[in-house]
C-alpha positions in Angstrom: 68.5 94.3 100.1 69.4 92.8 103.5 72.9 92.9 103.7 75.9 92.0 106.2 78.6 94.3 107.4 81.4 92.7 109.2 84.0 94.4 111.3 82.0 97.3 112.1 82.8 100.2 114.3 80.6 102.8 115.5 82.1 105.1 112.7 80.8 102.7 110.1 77.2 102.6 111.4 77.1 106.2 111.6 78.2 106.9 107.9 76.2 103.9 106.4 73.1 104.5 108.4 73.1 107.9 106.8 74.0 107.1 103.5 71.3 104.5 103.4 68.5 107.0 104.0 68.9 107.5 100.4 69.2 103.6 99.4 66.8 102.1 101.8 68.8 98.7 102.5 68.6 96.1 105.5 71.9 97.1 106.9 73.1 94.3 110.0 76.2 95.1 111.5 78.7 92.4 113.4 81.4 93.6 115.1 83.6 90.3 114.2 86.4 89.8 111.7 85.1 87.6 108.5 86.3 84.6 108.1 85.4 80.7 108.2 84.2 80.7 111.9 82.1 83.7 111.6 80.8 83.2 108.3 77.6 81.7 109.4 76.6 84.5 110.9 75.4 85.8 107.6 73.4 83.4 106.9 70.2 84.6 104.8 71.8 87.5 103.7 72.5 87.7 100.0 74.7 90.7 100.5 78.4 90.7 102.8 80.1 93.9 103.1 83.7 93.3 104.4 86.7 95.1 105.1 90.3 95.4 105.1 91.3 92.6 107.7 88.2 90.1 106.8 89.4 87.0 105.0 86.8 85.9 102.1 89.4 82.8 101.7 87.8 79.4 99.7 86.7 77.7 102.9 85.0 81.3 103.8 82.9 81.8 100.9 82.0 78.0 100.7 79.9 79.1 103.6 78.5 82.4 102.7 77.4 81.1 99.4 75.5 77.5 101.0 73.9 80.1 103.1 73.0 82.5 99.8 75.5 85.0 99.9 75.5 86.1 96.3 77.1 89.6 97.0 80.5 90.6 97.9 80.5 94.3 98.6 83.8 95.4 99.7 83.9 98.7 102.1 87.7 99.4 100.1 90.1 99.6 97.5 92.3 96.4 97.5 90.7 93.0 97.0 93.7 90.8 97.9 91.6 89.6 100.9 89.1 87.8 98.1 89.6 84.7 97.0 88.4 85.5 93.6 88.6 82.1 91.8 86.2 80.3 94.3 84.1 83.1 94.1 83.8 82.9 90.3 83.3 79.3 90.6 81.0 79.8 93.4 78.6 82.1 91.7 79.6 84.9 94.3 79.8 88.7 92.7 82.5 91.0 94.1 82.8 94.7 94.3 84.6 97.0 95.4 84.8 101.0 96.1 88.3 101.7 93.8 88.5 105.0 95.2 86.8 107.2 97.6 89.0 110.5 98.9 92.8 109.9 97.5 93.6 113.0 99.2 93.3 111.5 102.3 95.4 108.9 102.1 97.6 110.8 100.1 98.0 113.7 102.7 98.9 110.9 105.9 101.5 110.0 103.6 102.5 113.6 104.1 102.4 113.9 107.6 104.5 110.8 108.2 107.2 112.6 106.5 107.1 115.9 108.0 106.8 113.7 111.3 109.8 111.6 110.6 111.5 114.5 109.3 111.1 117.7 112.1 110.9 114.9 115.0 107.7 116.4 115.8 106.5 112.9 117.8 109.2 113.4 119.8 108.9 117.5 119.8 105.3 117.2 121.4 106.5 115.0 124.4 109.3 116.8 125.1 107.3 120.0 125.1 105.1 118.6 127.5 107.8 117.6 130.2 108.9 121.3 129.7 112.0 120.1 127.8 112.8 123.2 125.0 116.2 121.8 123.9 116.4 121.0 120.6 119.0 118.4 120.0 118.1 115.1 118.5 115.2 117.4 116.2 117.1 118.0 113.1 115.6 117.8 110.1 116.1 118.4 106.4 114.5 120.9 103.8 112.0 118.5 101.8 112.7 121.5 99.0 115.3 119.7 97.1 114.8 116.2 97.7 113.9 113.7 95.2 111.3 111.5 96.0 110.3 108.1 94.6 106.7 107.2 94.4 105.9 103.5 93.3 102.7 103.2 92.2 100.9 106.1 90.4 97.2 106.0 90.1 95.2 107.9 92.1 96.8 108.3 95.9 100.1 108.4 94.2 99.4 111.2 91.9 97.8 112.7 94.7 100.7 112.5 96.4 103.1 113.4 93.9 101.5 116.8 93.5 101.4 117.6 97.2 105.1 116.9 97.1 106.2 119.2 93.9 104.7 121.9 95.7 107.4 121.6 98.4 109.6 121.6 95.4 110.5 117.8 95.3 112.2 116.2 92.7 109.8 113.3 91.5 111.0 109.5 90.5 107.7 107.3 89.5 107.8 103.9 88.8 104.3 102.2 88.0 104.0 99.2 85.3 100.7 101.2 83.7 102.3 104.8 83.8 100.5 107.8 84.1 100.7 110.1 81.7 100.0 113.1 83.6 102.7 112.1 86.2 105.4 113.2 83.7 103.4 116.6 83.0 104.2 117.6 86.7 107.5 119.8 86.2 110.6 117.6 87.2 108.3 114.3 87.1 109.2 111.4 85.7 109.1 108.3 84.8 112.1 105.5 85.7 113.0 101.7 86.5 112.7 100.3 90.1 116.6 100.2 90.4 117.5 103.6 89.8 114.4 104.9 91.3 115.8 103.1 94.6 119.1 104.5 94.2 118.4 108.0 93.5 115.6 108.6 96.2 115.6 110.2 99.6 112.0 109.6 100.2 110.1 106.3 99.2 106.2 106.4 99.0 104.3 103.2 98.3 100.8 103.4 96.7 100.5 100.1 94.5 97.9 97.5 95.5 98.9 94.6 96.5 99.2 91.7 93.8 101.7 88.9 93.0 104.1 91.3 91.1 104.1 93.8 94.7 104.2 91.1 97.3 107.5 92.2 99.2 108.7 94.7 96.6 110.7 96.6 99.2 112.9 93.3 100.9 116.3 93.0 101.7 117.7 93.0 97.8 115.7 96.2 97.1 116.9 97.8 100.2 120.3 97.2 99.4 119.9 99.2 96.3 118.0 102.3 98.5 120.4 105.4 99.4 121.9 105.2 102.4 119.8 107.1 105.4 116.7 106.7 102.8 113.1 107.2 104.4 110.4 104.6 103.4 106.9 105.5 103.6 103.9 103.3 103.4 100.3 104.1 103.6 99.1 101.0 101.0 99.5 97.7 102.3 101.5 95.7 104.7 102.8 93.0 102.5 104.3 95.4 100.1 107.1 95.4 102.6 109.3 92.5 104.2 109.4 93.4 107.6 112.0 91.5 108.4 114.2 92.9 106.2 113.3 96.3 106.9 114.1 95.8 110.3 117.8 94.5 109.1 117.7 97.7 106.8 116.9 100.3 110.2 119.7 98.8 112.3 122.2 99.0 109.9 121.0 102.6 108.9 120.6 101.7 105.2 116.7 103.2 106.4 117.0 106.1 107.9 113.5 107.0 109.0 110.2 104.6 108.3 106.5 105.8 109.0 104.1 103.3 107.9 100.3 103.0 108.7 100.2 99.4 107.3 101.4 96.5 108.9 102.2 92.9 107.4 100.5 90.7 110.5 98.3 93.7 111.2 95.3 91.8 111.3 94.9 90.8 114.8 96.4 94.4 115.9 95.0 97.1 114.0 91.5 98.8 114.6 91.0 97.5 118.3 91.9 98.8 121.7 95.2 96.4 123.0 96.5 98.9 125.5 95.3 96.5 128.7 96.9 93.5 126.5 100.3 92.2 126.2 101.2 92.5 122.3 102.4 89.0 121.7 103.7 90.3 118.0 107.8 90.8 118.9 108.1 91.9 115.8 105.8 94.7 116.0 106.8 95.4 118.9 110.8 95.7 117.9 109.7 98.3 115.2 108.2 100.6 117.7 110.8 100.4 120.0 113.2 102.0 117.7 113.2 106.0 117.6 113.4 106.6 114.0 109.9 104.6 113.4 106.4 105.7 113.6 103.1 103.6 113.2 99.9 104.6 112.8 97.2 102.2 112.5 95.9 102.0 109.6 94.0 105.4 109.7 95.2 107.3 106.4 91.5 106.9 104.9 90.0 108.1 107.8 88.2 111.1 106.7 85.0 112.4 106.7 85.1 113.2 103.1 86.6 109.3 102.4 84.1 108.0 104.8 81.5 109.4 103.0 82.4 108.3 99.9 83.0 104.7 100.7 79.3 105.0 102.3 77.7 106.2 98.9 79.9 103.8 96.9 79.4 100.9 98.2 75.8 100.9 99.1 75.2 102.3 95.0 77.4 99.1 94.1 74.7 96.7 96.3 71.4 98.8 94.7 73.6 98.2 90.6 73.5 94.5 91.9 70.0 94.3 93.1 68.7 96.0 90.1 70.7 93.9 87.9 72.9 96.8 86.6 76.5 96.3 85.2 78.7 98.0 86.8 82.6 99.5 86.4 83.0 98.6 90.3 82.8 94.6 89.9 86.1 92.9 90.8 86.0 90.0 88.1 88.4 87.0 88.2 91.0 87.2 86.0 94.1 84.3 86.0 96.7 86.8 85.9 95.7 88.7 88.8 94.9 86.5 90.9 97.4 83.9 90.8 98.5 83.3 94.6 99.4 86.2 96.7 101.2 85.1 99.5 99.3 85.4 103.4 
């Protein structure tokens, strides 16, 4: 099947190209974003494979599908970037990869913390200018702490175990719970209020729905312990910025490392270091010390990479062959009410 793959980095050629050996598939690659002014460049192809930052809005898909797009084949997890109803209505399939290497994600999660925590950002520079001192680099014991994890499919519970073995507390909150979560020693299950409360370390790893949209904002950071850190490896619009920002000055957040932005979509995946980031407030967020950003990088594995690879290009073979399959994204009125941009 001839198929489209927006947003395309050298990474992605070289892990679909040799996935496809297998699958045999007409892979074109286009470096540009998806969205209404590119869309015509997959013209003829029944098949578009997008990514995190493409936008398959109504206008979008209007065009893929007068050009006979009949495939959307989604290179991730989350599908918020998918107008689903017009593609239902537009007689567009969608599909998705719903998980690939949790560890990976799962384990950045981890290293934002011990970063945040033992200073070790600031640690490497120092070391560099030949400054040993060690003020300003005091951390805590992560034995001991109790950590909240919102969201517990398969990252999170990834993530929860990595943390019990440091000997973490765990606080899960999830509206389809897991039952293993609660089988991890001190696991278990709470409401969002006293899982807030009770928490030095936030984790978020819950797609990103109508229910999620800006589930950490200023109301829910009011309820956080004082001095909490907030972690966030899922996506951007789980978080008000704004408020988070409101939350670091006044030290209600103590320490944030997120590799998800909200407005990351014109930022994250290209080289901007000869540019003039026009985003103040990105900008203000890594100007404070007690913040750090990574861009968008917590799937990038070789292992995850792979995965996504073999996934996705089985989900466009299932649709060419006419096979149902477990991966299809269908429209559904509940989930897909409107999220927020």
């Amino acid at each position: 099947m001839k198929v489209a793959f927006f947003s395309t980095k050298a990474y992605d050629r070289q892990f679909f190209n040799q996935a496809n050996e297998k699958y045999q598939h007409e892979l074109v690659y286009f470096e540009p974003r998806l969205d209404h002014t590119t869309a015509s460049l997959a013209a003829g192809f029944p098949a578009v494979c997008l990514f995190v930052n493409d936008q398959a809005d109504a206008k979008t898909l209007e065009t893929l599908a007068a050009n006979g797009t009949k495939l959307l084949a989604l290179r991730c997890a989350g599908f918020n970037q998918v107008d689903l109803k017009s593609a239902a209505r537009l007689g567009i399939k969608v599909m998705r990869v719903p998980a690939y290497s949790p560890y990976s994600v799962a384990e950045h999660a981890v290293g934002l913390i011990l970063m945040l925590n033992r200073r070790l950002y600031r640690a490497y520079n120092r070391v560099r200018d030949d400054n040993f001192a060690l003020d300003g680099l005091l951390g805590f014991d992560l034995h001991g702490c109790t950590v909240g994890i919102i969201g517990t499919g398969k990252i999170g519970m990834v993530f929860a175990e990595i943390m019990r073995g440091f000997g973490c507390q765990l606080l899960g909150y999830d509206a389809y719970p897991n039952k293993i979560f609660e089988t991890l020693g001190a696991a278990r299950y709470v409401e969002l209020p006293e899982l807030l409360e009770n928490s030095d370390i936030i984790s978020l790893h819950c797609p990103l729905l109508p229910e999620t949209y800006h589930i950490i904002n200023a109301e829910t950071i009011a309820q956080m312990k004082p001095g909490v850190m907030l972690i966030n490896t899922s996506r951007g619009q789980l978080v008000d910025t704004q408020a988070v920002i409101e939350g670091i000055k006044s030290g209600q957040i103590g320490y944030l490392g997120i590799d998800v932005y909200e407005q990351e979509d014109n930022l994250f995946f290209e080289d901007l270091s000869d540019t003039v980031i026009q985003d103040d407030t990105f900008q203000l967020l890594q100007s404070f010390p007690n913040v750090v950003i990574t861009a968008h990088q917590a799937f990038f594995t070789r292992n995850a990479l792979t995965s996504i690879a073999e996934t996705t290009l089985t989900n466009i073979s299932d649709f060419e062959q006419g096979r149902s399959s477990d991966n299809e994204v269908k429209y559904e009125e509940k989930v897909v009410s409107k999220t927020p941009a």
